[in-house]
Every structure is written in C-alpha cells, then in structure tokens.
C-alpha positions as a printed Julia matrix, in Angstrom:
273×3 Matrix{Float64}:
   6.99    0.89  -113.03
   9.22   -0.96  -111.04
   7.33   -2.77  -108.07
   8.67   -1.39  -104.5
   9.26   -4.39  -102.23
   7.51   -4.09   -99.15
   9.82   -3.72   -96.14
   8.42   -4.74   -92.92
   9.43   -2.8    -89.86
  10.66   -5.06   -87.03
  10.25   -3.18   -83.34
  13.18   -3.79   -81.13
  11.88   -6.04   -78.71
  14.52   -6.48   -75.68
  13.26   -4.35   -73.2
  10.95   -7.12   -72.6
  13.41   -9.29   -71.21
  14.6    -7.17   -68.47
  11.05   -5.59   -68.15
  10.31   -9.6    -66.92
  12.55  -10.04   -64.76
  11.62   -6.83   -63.11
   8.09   -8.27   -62.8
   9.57  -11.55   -61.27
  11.5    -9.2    -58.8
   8.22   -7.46   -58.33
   6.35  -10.57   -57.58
   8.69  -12.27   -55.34
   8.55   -9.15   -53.51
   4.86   -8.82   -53.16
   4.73  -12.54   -52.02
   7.41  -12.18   -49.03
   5.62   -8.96   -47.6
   2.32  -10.95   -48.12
   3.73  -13.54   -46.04
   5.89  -11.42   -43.65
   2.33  -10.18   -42.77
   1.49  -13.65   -41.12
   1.54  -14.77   -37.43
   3.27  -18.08   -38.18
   6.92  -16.99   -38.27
   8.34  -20.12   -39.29
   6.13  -20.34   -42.42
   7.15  -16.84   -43.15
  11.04  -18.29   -42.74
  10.42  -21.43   -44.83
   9.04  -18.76   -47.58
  12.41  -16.52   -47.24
  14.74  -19.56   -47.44
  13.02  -21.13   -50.47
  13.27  -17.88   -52.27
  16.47  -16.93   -51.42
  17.41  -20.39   -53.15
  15.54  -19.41   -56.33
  16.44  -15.92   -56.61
  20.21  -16.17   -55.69
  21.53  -18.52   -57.55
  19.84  -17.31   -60.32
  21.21  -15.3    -63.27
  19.52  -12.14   -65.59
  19.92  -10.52   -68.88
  23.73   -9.65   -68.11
  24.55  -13.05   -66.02
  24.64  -11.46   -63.36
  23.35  -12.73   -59.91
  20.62  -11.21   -58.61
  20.59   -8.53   -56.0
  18.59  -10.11   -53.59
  19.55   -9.72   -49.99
  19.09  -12.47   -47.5
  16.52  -12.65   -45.31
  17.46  -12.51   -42.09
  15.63  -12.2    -38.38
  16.32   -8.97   -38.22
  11.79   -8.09   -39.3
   9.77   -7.89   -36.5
   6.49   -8.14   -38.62
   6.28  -11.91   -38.32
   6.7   -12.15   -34.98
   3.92  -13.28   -33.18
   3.57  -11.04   -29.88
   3.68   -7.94   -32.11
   0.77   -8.81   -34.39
  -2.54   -6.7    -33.34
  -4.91   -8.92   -32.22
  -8.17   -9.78   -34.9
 -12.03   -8.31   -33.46
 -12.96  -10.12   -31.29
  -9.99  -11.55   -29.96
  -9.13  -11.16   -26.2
  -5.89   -9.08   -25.62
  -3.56   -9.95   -22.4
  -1.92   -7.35   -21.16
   1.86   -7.96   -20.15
   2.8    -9.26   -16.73
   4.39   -6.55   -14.65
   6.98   -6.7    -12.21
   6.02   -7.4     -8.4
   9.2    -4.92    -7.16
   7.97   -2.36    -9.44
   4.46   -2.27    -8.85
   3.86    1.07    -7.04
   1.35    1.25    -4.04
  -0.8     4.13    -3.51
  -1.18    6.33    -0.34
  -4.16    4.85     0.63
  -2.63    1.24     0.41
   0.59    2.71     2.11
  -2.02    3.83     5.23
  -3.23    0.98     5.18
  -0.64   -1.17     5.58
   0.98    1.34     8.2
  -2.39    1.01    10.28
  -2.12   -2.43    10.58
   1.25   -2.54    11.31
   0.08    0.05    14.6
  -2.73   -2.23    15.28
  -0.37   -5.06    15.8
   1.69   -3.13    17.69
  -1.14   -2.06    20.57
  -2.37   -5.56    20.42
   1.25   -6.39    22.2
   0.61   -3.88    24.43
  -2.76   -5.08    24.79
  -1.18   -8.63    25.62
   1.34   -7.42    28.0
  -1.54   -5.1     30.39
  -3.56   -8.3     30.36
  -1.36  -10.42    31.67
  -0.14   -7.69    34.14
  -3.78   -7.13    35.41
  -4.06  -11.09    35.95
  -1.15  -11.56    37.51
  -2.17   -9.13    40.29
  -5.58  -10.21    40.11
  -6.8    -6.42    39.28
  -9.51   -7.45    37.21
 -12.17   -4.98    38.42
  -9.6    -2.42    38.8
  -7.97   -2.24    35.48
  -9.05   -3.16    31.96
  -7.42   -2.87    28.43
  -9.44   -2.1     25.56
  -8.84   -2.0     21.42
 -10.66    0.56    20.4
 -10.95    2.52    16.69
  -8.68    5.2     17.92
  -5.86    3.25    20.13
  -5.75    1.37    23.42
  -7.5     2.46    26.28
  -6.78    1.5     29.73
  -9.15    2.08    32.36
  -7.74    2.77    35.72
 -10.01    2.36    38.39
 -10.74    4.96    41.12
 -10.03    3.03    43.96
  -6.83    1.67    42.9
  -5.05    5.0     42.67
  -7.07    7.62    44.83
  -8.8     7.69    47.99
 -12.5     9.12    47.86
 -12.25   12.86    47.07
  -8.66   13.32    46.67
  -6.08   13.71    43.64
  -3.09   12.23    45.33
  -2.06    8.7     44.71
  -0.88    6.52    46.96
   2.47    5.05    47.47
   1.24    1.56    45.99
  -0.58    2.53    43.64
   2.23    4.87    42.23
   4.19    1.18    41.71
   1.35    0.74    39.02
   1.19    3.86    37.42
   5.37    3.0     37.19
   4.5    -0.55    35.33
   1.5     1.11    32.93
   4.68    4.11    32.11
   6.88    1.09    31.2
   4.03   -0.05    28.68
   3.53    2.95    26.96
   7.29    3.1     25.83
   6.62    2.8     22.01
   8.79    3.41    18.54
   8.13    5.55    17.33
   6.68    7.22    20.09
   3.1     7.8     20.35
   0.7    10.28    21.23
  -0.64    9.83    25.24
  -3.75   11.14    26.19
  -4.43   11.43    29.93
  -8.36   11.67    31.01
  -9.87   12.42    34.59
 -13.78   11.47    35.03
 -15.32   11.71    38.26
 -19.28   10.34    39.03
 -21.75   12.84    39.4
 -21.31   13.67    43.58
 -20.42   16.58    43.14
 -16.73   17.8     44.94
 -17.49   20.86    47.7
 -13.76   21.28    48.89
 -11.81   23.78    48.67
  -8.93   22.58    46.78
 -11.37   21.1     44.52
 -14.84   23.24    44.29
 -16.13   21.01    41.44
 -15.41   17.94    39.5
 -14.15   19.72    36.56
 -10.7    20.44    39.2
 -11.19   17.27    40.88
 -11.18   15.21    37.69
  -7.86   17.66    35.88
  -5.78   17.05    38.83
  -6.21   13.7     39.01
  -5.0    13.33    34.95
  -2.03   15.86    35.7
  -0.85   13.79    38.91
  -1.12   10.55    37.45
   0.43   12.21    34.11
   3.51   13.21    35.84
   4.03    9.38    37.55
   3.89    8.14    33.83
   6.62   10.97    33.01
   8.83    9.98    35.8
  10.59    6.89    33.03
  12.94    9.14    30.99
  11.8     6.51    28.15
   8.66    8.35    27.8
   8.58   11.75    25.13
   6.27   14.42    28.05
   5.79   16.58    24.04
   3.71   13.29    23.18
   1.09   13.57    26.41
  -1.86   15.81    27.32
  -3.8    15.69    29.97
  -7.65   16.27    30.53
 -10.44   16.48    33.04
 -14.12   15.52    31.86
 -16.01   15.93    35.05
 -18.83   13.82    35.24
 -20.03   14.42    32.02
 -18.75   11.05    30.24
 -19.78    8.37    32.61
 -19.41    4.33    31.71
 -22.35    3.22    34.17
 -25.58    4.42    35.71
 -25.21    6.78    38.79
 -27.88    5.51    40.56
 -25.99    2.76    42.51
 -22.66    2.83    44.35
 -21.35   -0.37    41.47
 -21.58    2.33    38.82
 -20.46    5.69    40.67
 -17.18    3.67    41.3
 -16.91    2.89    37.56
 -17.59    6.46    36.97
 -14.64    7.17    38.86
 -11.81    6.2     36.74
  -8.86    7.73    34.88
  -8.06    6.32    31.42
  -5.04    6.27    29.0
  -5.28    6.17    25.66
  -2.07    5.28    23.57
  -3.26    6.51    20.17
  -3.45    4.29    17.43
  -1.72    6.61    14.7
   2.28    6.22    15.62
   2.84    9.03    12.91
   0.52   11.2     14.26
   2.33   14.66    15.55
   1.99   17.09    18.38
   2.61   20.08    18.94
C-alpha cells in the first residue's frame, strides 16, 4: 500500500492582526477615561496629547491612519470644580450674588422699623430743642417709647384749672407741636386727655371722663388747623383719671396728672380707617 503523506492543516491566522489592534484601541481607550476621571486636568491633557501623537500618526492592517479623534476641551470630567468631593472632604458652597440675595419679610420689617425709629428720633430732636428754647421743661417732655413718640403736654400750659379751652398763647404751641407732626408718609396721631383724680362737678363737664375728651378734641382740632396734617390719621381720647403718671396725694403730682399727650405712632405704614 502506498503510504498517504500526512497533510497538516494550517488555520488562517489574520484575524489576529486586526483583532490587536482593536485591543490597542481598546486599551488606549480605557487609559484616557481612567485618566479623564482625575482632578488634575493638565495631567489628564498631557495624557490626551501624548496619545494623540501615538495613535495618529500611526498606521493599521490597511495603512490606514487611525480614527482617533482629537482630544479637545470640550470634557468636563477633568475639570476640577465638577469633581464630587471624597468622604470626608469639606464642600464650599458657591458664593452668591449680594443684588440677588432676597430678604425676608421679617428682615424687610425690620429694616422699615428702623428706618421709622430714625425718623421720630428727628422729631424727638426738633421738640427738644423747641422745649429748651422756651425754657418749658416742666411743661413739655418728649419721649421714645416702643410704640412712637409721646409728648406730654402739661396742664397748665394749655388750660386753666377746670376748663377745656386753650388759651390764646398756648394755641401758638399747639401750632409749633402741629408743624412737628407733619410726617411722610403720614402717620397715625393719637390724641389723649387725662385729668387727676378731683373729680369735675360742672355742668358742662359732670365728670372727668367729659372733662378729659374735650380737652383731646380741642387741642385735636388746633393740631388740624395746618392743612399739612391728614385729620383720617388722628383720634382723639379721654382717659379720666384712670392712667395717672404721679401720686395724687400732693398738688406736684395732681398737676402731672393733668396732662394731654400725643403720640405719633411708630409704624408709618400703619392704616386707619
């Protein structure tokens, strides 16, 4: 018998070389989204530039160059402020703008109250020096209070004992304290009466509670003589005895008793009816 030769079967083995280069590809890849990953952006661009080098002017199975696209800025994932920061690390959170940081209503009252307060304090100023000038320091007196400014008229310097009717000179102060009240916005004016406790036995005024309302409504309509003033922004009110500033007991605090008081309120939004 003739001896078959033994033919040994050869597999094609090209594929491989293609198959490599898709591995290189693959690689190169994998290493430029490793280090795209990084903070350090300028590492990350050294990387890109170094393989753009390699990779593009290189040629494959078919001498062709390879399609690798350039790496350009155009990945955010490298740069630095959008990283997330590692455990442990303290985040700082972005500066806002002053002109657009909103204030809240109570911050908006706030600021609107002192702006009022500063306001009265000038008013404040002004009565002082008025009352010094004149030398009407135990007949008037300005005070600051939580709800406005508060001046305290005297009895003696508008009335005569047991009457509601001021006087011709003291109207000229009533005129000067309606020049001071002249606010803007305007602002609520609230008129009080307050007798001591002797009690009033006339007829025109058969108790305090008259005695003390009349003398509010007459001194209310001197203030309401400057056509500066708003009359929708007063009120006037009588209290009697029943809110006295001194002891009774002596004839020093009956006469403080006897008083009427303004009170320019504090709130220059505030509305009435």
């Amino acid at each position: 018998m003739k001896r078959k030769k033994k033919h040994e079967d050869h597999v094609d083995e090209s594929w491989l070389i293609p198959y490599a280069d898709i591995l290189t590809l693959l690689l190169a890849l994998f290493i430029v989204l490793f280090a795209a990953s990084e903070v350090n952006s300028q590492k990350f661009q050294e990387i890109s530039d170094s393989f753009n080098q390699e990779l593009q002017g290189g040629t494959g199975i078919l001498d062709q160059q390879s399609a690798v696209e350039t790496f350009e800025e155009t990945s955010k994932l490298a740069e630095p402020n959008d990283v997330e920061p590692s455990e442990g690390e303290a985040t700082t959170p972005p500066e806002e703008d002053d002109d657009k940081i909103e204030m809240t209503a109570e911050e908006i009252e706030q600021l609107a109250l002192a702006e009022d307060y500063k306001e009265l304090a000038a008013i404040q100023d002004k009565v002082k020096a008025y009352i010094a000038e004149r030398d009407m320091e135990d007949k008037l007196e300005a005070e600051l209070t939580s709800k406005g400014l508060v001046l305290k008229i005297k009895d003696g310097v508008l009335y005569r004992s047991g009457s509601a009717d001021i006087s011709e000179e003291s109207q000229k102060i009533a005129e000067e304290i309606g020049k001071m009240l002249v606010t803007d916005p305007p602002r609520s004016i609230f008129i009080e009466g307050h007798t001591d406790n002797i009690p009033s036995t006339s007829s025109e005024f058969p108790s305090n509670w008259e005695l003390s309302s009349a003398r509010a409504i007459n001194f209310m309509k001197i203030l309401l003589e400057n056509d500066d003033l708003d009359p929708r922004k007063f009120s006037a009110t009588g209290f009697a005895e029943h809110q006295p500033i001194a002891a009774n007991d002596t004839a020093e605090g009956r006469a403080e008793n006897r008083r009427v008081e303004v009170l320019i309120s504090l709130y220059s939004h505030e509305e009435t009816d």
